[in-house]
Biopython code that builds the backbone (N, CA, C, O; Angstrom):
import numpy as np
from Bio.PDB.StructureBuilder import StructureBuilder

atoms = [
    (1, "UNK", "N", (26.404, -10.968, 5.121)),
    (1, "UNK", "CA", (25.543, -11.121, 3.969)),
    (1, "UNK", "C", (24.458, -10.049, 4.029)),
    (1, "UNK", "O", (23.710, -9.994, 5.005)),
    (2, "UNK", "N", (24.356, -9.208, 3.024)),
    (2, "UNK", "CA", (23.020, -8.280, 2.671)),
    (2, "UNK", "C", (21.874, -8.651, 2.250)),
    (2, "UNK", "O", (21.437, -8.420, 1.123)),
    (3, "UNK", "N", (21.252, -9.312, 3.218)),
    (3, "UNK", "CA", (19.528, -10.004, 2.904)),
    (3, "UNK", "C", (19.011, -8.958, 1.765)),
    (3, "UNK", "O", (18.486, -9.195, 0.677)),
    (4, "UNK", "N", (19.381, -7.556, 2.471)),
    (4, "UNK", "CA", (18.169, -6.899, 1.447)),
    (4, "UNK", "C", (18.534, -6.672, -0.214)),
    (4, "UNK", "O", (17.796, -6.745, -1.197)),
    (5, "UNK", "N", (19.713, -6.424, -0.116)),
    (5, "UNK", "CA", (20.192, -6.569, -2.140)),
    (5, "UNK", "C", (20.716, -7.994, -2.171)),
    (5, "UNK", "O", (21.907, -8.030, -2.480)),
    (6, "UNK", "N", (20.248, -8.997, -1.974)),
    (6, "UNK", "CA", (20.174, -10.380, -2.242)),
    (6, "UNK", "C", (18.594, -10.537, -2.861)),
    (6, "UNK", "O", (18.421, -11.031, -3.975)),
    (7, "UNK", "N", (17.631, -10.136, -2.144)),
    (7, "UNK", "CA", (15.940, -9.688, -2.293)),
    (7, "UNK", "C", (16.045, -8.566, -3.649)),
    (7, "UNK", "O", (15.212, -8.416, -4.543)),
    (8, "UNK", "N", (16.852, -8.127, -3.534)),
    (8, "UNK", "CA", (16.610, -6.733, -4.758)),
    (8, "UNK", "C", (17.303, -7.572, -6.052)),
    (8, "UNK", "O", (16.726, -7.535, -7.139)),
    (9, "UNK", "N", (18.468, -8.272, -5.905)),
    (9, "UNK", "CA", (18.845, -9.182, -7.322)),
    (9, "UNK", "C", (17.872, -10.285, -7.647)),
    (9, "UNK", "O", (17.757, -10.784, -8.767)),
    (10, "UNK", "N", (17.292, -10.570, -6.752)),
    (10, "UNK", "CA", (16.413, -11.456, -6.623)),
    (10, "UNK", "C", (15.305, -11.093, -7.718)),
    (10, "UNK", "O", (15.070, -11.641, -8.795)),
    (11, "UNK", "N", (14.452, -9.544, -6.850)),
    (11, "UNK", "CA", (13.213, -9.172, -7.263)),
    (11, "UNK", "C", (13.387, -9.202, -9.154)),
    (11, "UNK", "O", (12.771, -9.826, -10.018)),
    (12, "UNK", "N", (14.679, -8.071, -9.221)),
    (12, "UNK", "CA", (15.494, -8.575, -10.699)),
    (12, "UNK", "C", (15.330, -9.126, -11.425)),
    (12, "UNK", "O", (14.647, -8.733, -12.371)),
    (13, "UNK", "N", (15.816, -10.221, -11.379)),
    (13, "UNK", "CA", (15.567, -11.629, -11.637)),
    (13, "UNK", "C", (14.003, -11.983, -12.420)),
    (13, "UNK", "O", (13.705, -12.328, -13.563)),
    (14, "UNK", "N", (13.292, -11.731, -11.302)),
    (14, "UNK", "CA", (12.098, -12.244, -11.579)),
    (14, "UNK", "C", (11.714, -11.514, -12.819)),
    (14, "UNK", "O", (11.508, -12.139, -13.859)),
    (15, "UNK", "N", (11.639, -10.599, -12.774)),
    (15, "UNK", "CA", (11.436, -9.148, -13.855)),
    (15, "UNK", "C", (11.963, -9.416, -15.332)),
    (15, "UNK", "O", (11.508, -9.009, -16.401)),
    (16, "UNK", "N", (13.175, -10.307, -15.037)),
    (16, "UNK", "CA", (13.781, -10.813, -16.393)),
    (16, "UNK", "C", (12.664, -11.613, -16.913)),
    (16, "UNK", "O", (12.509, -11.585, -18.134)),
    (17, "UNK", "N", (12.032, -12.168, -16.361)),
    (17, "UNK", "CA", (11.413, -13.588, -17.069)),
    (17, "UNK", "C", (10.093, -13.139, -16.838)),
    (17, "UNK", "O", (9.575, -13.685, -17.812)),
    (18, "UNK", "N", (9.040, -12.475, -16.205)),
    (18, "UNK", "CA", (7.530, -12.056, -16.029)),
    (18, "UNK", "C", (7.862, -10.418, -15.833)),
    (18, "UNK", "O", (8.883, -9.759, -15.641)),
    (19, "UNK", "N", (5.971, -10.038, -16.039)),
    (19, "UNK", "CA", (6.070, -8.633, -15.255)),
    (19, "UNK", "C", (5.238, -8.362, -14.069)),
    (19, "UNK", "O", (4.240, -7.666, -13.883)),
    (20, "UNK", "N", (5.920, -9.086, -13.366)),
    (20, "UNK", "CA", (5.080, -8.954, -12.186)),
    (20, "UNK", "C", (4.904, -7.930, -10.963)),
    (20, "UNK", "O", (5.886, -7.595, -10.300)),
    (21, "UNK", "N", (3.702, -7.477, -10.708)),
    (21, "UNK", "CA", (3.489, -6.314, -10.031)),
    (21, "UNK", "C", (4.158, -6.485, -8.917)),
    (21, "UNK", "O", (4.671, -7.520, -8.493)),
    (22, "UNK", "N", (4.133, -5.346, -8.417)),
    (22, "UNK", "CA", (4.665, -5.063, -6.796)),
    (22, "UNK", "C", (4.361, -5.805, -5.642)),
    (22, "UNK", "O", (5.171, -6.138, -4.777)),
    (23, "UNK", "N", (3.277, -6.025, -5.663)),
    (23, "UNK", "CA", (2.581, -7.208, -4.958)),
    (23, "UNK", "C", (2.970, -8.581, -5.056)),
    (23, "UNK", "O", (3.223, -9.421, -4.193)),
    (24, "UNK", "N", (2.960, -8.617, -6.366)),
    (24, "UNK", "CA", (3.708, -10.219, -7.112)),
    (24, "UNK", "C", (4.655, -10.574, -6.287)),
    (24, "UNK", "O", (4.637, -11.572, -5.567)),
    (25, "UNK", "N", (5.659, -9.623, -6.383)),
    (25, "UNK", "CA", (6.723, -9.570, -5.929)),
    (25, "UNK", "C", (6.897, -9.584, -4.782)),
    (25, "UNK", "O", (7.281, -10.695, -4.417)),
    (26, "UNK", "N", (6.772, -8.638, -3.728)),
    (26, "UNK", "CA", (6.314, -8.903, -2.249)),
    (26, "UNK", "C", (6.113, -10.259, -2.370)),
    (26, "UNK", "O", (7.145, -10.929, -2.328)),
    (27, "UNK", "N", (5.091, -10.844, -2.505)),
    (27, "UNK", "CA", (4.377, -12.505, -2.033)),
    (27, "UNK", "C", (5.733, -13.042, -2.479)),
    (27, "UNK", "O", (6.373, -13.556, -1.562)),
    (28, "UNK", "N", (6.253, -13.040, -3.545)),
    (28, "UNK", "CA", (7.286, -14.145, -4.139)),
    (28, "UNK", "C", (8.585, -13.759, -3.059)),
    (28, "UNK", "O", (9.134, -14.772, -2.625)),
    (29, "UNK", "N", (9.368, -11.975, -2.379)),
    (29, "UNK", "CA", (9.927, -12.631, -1.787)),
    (29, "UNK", "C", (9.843, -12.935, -0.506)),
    (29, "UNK", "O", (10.789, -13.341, 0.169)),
    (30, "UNK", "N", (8.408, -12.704, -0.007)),
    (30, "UNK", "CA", (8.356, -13.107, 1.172)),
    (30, "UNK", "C", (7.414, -14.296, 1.976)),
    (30, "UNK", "O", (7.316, -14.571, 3.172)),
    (31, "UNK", "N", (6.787, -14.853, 0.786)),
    (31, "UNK", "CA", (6.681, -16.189, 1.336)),
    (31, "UNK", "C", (6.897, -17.117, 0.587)),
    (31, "UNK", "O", (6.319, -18.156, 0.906)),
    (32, "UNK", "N", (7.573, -17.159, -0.388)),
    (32, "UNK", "CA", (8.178, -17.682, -1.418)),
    (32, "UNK", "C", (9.937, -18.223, -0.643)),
    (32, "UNK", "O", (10.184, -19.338, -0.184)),
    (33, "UNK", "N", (10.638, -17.357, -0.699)),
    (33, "UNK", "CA", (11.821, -16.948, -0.516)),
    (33, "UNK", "C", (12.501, -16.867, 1.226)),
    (33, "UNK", "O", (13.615, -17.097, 1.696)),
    (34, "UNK", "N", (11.161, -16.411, 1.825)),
    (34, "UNK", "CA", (11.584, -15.613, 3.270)),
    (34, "UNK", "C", (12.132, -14.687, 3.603)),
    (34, "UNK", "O", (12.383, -14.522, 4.797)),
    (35, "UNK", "N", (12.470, -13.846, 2.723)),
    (35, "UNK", "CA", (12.951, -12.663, 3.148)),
    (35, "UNK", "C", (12.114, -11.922, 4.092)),
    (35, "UNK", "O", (10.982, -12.398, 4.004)),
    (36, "UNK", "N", (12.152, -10.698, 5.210)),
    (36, "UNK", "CA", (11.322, -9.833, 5.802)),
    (36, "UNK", "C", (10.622, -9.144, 4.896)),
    (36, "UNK", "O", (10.963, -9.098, 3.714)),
    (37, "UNK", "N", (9.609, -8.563, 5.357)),
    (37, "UNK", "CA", (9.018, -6.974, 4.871)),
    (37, "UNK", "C", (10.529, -6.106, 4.708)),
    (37, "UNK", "O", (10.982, -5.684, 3.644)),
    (38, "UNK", "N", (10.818, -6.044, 5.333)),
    (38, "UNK", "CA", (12.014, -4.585, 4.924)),
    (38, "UNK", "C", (12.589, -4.724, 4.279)),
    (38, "UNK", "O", (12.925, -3.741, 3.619)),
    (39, "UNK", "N", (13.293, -6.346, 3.875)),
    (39, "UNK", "CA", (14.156, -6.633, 3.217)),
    (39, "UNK", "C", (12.905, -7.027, 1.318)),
    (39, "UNK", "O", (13.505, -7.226, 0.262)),
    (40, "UNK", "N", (12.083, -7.036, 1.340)),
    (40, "UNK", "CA", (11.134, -7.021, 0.416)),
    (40, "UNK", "C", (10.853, -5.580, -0.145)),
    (40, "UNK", "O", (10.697, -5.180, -1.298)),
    (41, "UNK", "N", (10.845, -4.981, 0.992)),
    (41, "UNK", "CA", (9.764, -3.049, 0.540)),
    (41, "UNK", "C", (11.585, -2.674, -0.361)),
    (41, "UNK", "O", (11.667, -2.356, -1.548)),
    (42, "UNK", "N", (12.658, -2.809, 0.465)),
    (42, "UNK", "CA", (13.660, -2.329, 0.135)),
    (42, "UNK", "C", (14.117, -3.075, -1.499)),
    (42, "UNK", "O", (14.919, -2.540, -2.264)),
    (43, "UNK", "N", (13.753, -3.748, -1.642)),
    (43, "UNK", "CA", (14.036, -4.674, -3.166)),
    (43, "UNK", "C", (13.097, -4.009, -4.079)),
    (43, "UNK", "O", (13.454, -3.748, -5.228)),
    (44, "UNK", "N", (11.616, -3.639, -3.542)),
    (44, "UNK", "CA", (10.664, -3.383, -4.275)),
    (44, "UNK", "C", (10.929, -1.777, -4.891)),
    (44, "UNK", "O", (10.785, -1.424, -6.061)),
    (45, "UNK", "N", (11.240, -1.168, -4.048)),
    (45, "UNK", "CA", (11.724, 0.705, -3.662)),
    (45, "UNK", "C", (13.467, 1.115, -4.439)),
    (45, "UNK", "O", (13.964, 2.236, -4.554)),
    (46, "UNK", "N", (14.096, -0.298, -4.885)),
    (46, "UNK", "CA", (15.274, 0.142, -5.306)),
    (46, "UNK", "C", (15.479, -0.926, -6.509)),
    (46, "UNK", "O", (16.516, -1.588, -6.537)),
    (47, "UNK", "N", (14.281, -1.119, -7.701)),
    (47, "UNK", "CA", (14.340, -1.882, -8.374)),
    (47, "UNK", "C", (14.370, -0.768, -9.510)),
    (47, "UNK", "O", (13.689, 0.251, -9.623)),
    (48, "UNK", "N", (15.769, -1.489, -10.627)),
    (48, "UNK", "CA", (16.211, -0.438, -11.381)),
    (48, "UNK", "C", (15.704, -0.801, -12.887)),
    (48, "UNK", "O", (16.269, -1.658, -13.567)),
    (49, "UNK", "N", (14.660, -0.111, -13.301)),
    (49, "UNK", "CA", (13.858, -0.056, -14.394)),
    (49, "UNK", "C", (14.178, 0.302, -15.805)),
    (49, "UNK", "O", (13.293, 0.291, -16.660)),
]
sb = StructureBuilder()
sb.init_structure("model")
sb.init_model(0)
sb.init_chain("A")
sb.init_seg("    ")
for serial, (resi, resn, name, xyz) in enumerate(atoms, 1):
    if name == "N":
        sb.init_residue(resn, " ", resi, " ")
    sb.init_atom(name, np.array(xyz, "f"), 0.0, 1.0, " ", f" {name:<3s}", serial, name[0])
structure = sb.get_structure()
């Protein structure tokens, strides 16, 4: 399983329904969710706009 594009469909996701900053996001998937930092920076760094 790929934690980190699980976190990146994820971050996605969220984007569909709010616009939430980078930060937003971070907090939502990592203490929200549990994902790591890496697996968060990497969702945040490859989110397709």
């Amino acid at each position: 399983m790929d934690y980190a594009e699980n976190a990146l469909a994820l971050a996605e996701e969220y984007l569909i329904v709010a616009d939430y900053s980078e930060k937003e996001l971070y907090e939502l998937l990592t203490e929200e969710h549990g994902f790591t930092e890496e697996e968060a920076d990497y969702a945040i760094e490859n989110i397709e706009e």
